[in-house]
C-alpha positions in Angstrom: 68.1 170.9 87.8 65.1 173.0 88.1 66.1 176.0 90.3 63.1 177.0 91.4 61.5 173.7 92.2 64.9 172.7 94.2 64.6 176.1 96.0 67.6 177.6 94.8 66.3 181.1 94.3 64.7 180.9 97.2 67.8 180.5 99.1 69.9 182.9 97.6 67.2 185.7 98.4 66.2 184.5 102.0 68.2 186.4 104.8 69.3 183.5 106.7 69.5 179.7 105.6 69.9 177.5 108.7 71.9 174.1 107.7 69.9 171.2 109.9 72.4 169.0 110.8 73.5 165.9 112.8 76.3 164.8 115.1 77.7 161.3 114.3 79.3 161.2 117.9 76.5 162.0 119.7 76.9 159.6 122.2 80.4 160.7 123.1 78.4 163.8 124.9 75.5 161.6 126.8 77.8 161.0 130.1 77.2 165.4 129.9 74.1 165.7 128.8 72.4 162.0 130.2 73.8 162.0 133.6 71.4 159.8 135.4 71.9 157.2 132.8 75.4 156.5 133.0 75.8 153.9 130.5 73.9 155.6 127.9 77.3 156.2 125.7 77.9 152.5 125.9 74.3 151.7 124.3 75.7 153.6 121.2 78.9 152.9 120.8 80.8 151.0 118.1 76.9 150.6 116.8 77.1 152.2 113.7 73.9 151.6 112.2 71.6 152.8 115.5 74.3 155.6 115.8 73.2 157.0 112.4 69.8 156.7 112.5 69.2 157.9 116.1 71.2 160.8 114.9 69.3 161.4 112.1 66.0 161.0 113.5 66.4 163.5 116.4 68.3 165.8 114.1 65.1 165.9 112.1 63.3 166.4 115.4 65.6 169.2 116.3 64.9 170.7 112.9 61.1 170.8 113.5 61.1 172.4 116.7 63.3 175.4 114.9 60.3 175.8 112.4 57.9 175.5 114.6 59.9 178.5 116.6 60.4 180.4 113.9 56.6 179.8 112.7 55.7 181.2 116.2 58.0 184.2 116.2 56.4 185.7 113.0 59.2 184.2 110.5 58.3 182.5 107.7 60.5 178.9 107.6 60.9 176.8 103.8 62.1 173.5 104.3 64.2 172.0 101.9 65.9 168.1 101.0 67.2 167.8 97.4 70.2 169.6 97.9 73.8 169.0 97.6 74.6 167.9 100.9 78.0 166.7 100.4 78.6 170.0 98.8 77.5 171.4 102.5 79.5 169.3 104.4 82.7 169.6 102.9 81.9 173.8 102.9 80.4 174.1 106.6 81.5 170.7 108.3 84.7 169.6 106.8 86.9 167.9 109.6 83.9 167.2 112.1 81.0 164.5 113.0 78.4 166.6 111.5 76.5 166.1 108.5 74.0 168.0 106.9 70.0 166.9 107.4 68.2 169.5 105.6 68.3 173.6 104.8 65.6 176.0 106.6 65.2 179.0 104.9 64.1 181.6 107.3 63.0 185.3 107.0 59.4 186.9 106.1 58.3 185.6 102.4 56.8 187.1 99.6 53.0 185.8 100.1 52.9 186.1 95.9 55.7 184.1 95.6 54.2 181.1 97.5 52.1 178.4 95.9 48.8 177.6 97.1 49.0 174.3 99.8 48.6 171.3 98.4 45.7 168.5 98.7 46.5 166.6 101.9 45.6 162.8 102.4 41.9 162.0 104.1 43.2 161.1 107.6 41.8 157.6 107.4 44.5 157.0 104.9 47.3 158.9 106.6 46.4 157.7 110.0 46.3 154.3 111.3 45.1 153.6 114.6 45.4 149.7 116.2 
């Protein structure tokens, strides 16, 4: 494993990594949290394929609202996949629902240590609007 590419040394300087993570029994909370939809937990459960990916998906959403706050705060956020998440679940999650989406490291970067932004897609081919 490349360390640097994967972000390791990144992590092990950054003051705080945030774990980005999911709750596989989501739905057991929606009669709280989804009051005026009472059967919301009944769409979900015992549906183990729309349980994980609804899961996922707004875990990921989650995730990019915390970088987007961190971004307006001041703090520098990095992103990362690639990582051992079974390692981070067992460590952080063992015993639980929750499983690991992705790592945020959070705190205010070296500007030398970043590389320049990549080329980005013209929009016409990133976009596609029917």
């Amino acid at each position: 494993i490349n360390a640097e590419y994967m972000g390791i040394n990144k992590t092990m300087v950054a003051p705080v990594t945030a774990i980005v993570a999911y709750d596989s029994a989501f739905y057991e909370e929606l009669p709280t949290q989804f009051p005026s939809f009472s059967a919301a937990r009944e769409v979900f459960a015992g549906k183990k394929e729309l349980i994980d990916s609804t899961a996922f998906r707004n875990g990921s959403l989650q995730g990019a609202y915390l970088i987007i706050a961190a971004r307006l705060l001041g703090l520098d956020a990095g992103p990362m996949s690639g990582f051992d998440s079974q390692m981070v679940d067992d460590a952080f999650f063992a015993g639980t629902t929750w499983r690991s989406n992705f790592l945020v490291n959070l705190g205010y970067g070296d500007p030398a240590g970043n590389r320049p932004r990549g080329p980005r897609l013209p929009f016409e081919k990133a976009v596609r609007i029917e």
